[in-house]
C-alpha positions as CSV (number, residue, x, y, z in Angstrom):
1,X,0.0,0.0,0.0
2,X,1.5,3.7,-0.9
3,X,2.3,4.9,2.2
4,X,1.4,8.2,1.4
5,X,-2.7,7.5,1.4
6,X,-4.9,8.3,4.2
7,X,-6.1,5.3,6.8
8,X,-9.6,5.4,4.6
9,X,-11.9,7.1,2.5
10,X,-13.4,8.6,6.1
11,X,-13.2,9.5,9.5
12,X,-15.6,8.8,11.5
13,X,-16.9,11.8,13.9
14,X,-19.7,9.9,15.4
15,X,-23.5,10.8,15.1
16,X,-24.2,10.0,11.8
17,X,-21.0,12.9,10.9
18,X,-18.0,11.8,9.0
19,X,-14.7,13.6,7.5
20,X,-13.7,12.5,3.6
21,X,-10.2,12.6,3.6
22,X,-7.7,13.4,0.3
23,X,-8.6,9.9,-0.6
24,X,-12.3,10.6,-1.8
25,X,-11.1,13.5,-4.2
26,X,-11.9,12.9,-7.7
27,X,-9.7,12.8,-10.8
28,X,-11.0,16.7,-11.7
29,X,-10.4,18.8,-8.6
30,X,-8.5,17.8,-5.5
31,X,-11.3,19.6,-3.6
32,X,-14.9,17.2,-4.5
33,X,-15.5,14.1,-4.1
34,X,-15.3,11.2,-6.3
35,X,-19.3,9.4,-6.4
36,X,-17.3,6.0,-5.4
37,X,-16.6,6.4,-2.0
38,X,-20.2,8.4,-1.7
39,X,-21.9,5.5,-2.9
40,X,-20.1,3.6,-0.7
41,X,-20.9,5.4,2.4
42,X,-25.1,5.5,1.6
43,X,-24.4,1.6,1.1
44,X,-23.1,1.3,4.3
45,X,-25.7,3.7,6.5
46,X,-28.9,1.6,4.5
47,X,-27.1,-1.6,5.5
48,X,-27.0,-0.2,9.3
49,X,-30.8,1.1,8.9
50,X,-33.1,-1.3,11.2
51,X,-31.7,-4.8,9.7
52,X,-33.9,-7.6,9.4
53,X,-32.3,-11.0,9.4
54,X,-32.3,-12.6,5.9
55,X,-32.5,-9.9,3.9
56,X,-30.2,-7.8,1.8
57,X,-29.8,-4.2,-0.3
58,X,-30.3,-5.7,-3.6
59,X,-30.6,-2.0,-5.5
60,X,-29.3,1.3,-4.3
61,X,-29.7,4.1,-6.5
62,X,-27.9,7.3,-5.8
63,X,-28.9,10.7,-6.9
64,X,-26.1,13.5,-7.3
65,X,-27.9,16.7,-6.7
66,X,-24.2,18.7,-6.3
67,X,-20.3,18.3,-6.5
68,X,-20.0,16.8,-2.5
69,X,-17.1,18.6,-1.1
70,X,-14.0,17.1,0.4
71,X,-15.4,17.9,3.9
72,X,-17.8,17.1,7.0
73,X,-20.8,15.4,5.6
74,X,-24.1,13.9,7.7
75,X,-25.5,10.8,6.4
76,X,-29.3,9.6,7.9
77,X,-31.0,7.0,6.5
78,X,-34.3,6.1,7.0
79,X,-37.3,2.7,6.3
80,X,-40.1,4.4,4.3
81,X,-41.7,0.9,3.2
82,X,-41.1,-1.4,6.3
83,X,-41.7,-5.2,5.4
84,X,-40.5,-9.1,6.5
85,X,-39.7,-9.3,3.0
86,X,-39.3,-6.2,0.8
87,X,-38.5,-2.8,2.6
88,X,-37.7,0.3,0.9
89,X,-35.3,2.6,2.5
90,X,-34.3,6.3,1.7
91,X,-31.2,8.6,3.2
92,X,-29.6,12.1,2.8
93,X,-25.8,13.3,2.5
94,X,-25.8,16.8,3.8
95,X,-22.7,19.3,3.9
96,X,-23.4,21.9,6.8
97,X,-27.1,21.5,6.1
98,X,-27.4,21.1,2.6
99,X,-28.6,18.4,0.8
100,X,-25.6,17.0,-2.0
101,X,-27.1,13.3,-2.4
102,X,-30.2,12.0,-2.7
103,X,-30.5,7.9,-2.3
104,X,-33.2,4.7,-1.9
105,X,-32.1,1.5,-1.5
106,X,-34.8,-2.0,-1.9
107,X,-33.7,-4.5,1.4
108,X,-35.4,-8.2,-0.2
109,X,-35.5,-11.0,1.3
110,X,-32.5,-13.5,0.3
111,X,-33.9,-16.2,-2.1
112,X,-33.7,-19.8,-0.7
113,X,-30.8,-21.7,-0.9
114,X,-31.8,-24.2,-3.2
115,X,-33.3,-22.0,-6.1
116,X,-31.3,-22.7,-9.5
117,X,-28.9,-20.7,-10.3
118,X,-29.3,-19.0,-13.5
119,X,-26.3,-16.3,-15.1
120,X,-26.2,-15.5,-18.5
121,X,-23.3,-12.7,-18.6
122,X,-20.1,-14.6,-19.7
123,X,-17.2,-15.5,-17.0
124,X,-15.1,-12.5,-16.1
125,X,-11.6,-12.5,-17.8
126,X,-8.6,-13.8,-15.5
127,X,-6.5,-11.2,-12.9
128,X,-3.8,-9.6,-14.9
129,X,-0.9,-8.6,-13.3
130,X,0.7,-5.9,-11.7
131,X,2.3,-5.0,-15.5
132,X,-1.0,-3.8,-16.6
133,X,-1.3,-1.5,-13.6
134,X,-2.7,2.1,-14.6
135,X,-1.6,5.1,-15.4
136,X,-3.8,8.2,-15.9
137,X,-3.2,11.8,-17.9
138,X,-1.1,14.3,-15.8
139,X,-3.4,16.7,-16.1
140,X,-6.4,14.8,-13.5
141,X,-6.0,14.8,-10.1
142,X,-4.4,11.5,-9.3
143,X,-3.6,11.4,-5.8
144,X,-7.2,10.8,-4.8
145,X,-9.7,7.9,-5.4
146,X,-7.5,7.2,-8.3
147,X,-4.5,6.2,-6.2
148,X,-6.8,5.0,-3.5
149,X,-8.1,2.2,-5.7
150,X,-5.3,-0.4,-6.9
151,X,-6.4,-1.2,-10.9
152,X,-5.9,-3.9,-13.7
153,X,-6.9,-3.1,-17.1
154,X,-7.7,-5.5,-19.1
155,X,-8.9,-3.7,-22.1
156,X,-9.5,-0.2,-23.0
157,X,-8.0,2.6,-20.9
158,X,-9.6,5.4,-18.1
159,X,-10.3,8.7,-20.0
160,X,-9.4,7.1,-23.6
161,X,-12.5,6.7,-26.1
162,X,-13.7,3.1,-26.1
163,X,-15.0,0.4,-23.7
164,X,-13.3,-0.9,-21.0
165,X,-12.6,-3.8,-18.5
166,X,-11.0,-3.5,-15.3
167,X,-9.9,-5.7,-12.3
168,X,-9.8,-3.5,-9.3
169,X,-10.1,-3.1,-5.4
170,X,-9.6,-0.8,-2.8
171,X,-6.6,-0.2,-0.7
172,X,-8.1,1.4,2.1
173,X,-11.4,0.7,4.0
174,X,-14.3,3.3,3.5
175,X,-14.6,4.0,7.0
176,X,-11.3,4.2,9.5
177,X,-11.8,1.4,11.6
178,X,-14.0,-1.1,9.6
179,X,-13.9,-3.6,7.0
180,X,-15.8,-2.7,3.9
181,X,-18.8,-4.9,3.7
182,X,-19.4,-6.6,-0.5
183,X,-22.1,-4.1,-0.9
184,X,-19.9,-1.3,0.0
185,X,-16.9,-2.6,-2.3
186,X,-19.5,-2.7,-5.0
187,X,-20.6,0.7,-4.4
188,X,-17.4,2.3,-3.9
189,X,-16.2,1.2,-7.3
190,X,-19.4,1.1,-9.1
191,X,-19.3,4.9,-10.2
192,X,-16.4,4.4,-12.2
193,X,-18.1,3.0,-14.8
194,X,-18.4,6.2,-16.9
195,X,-14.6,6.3,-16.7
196,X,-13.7,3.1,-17.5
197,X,-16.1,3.0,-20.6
198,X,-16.5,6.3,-22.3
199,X,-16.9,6.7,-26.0
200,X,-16.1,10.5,-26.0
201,X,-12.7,12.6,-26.2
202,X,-12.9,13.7,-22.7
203,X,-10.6,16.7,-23.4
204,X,-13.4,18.1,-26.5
205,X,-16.4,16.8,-24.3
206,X,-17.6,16.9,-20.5
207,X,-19.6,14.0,-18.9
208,X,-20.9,13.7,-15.7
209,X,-23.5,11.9,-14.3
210,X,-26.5,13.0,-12.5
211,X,-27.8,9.6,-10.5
212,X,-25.7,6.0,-10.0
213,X,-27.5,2.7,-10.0
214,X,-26.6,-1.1,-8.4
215,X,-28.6,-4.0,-9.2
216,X,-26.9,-7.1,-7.7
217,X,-28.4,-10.4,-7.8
218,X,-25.6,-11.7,-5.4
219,X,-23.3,-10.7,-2.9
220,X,-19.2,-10.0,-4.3
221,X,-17.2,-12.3,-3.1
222,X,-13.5,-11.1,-2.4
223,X,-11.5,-8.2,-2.6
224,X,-11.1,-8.0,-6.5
225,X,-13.4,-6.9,-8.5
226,X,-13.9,-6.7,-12.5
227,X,-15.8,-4.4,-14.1
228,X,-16.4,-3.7,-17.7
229,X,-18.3,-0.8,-19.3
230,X,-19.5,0.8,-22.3
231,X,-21.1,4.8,-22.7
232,X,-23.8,5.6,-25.3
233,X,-24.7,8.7,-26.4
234,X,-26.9,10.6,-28.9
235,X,-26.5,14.1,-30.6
236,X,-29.7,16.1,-29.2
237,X,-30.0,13.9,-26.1
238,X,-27.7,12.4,-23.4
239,X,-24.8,9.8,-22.5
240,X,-26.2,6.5,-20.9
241,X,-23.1,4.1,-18.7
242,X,-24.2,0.6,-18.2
243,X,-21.2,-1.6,-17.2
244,X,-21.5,-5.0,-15.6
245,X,-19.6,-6.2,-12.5
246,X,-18.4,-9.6,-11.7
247,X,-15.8,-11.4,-9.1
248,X,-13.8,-14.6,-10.0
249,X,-17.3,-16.7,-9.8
250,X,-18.6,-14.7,-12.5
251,X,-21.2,-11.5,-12.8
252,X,-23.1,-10.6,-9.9
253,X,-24.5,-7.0,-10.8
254,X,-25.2,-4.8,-12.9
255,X,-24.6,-0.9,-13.1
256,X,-26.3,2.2,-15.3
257,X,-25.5,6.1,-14.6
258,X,-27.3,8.8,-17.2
259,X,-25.0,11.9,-17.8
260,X,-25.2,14.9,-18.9
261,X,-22.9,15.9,-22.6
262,X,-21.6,19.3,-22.9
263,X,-18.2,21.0,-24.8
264,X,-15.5,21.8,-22.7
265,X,-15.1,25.0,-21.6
266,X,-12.5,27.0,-23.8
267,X,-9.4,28.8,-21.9
């Protein structure tokens, strides 16, 4: 692990309150948050929210309704649908009082253990080695979440038009102190779908998503992850991410974002 990385993504300050440290920055501004760790955190308060034995978050979707500082937050969660077997829950990311996420998560009950097991997505590709590490621009901010996440391309390339597949896992726990549950790895690493699979030259074109979604039909097992994703987009209209997410036993997820398309501000 670089020694030079924070003990996690945050600090806990008790009371629902936690600090990002310089590991949640994202890859454009050393000062906001990348969505991974975000998503991460409102996986872990809706796992946290009035548990009922044998079920699990099965969908979180995350709403982004501003950039969410590298700062204090407050994250409350709550059960607006209670049920044995389905519950829907909703919670809130503030920054000193004001909303910056938006999220609902569906809590099902976990199917028996005898149902058949059905996948259709094809086995993920093998682990590469360190050789195929990666490497990003020198213009983005690199000593964040990009540094804070250990990477394996397999094909394609972050911020380079084309689809992409990626092995990767985090080097730090989201929370100081804890061990990041599978739904949180998920999470944390989810939102980098857009990056991963982009079709646009992100130096002519901004993306960025408004809302992250996580299906999985099983938990992640293990550290390692793979991801591999693909962006389409339409003159006139938006960008849609979809990018499916599997562990060495094959896919157990699937993730979408919709984004907004605009030029690049000239200099």
């Amino acid at each position: 692990m670089d020694g030079d990385l924070p003990e996690a993504f945050y600090e806990p300050l008790g009371g629902g309150r936690f600090r990002g440290t310089p590991a949640t920055a994202g890859p454009w501004s050393p000062s906001l948050q990348h969505a991974g760790p975000v998503a991460g955190l409102m996986g872990r308060v809706f796992e946290r929210t009035d548990p009922v034995p044998g079920t699990r978050v099965a969908r979180v979707t995350v709403e982004i309704l501003s950039p969410v500082p590298v700062a204090e937050l407050e994250v409350t969660a709550r059960v607006v649908r209670p049920g044995r077997r389905i519950a829907l829950l909703e919670g809130e990311m503030t920054h000193e009082g004001r909303p910056v996420v938006r999220a609902t998560a569906w809590r099902i009950l976990a199917a028996p253990a005898g149902v058949p097991e059905t996948v259709h997505a094809p086995a993920a590709p093998p682990l590469p080695d360190a050789s195929r590490a990666f490497t990003a621009a020198p213009e983005l901010h690199t000593h964040g979440y990009l540094s804070a996440m250990e990477w394996r391309l397999v094909e394609g390339s972050f911020f380079v038009p084309g689809p992409g597949t990626t092995w990767a896992r985090a080097r730090v726990p989201l929370v100081a102190g804890e061990t990041d549950s599978p739904l949180v790895r998920a999470l944390t690493l989810a939102d980098s779908a857009s990056g991963i699979g982009s079709q646009l030259d992100l130096s002519k074109w901004m993306i960025i998503n408004t809302d992250l979604t996580v299906a999985l039909h099983r938990d992640p097992d293990g550290e390692w992850l793979c991801m591999g994703a693909s962006l389409s987009v339409s003159p006139h209209g938006s960008a849609l991410c979809e990018a499916t997410l599997a562990d060495g036993h094959g896919e157990f997820g699937r993730v979408l974002q919709t984004l907004i398309v605009d030029e690049q501000p000239t200099s």
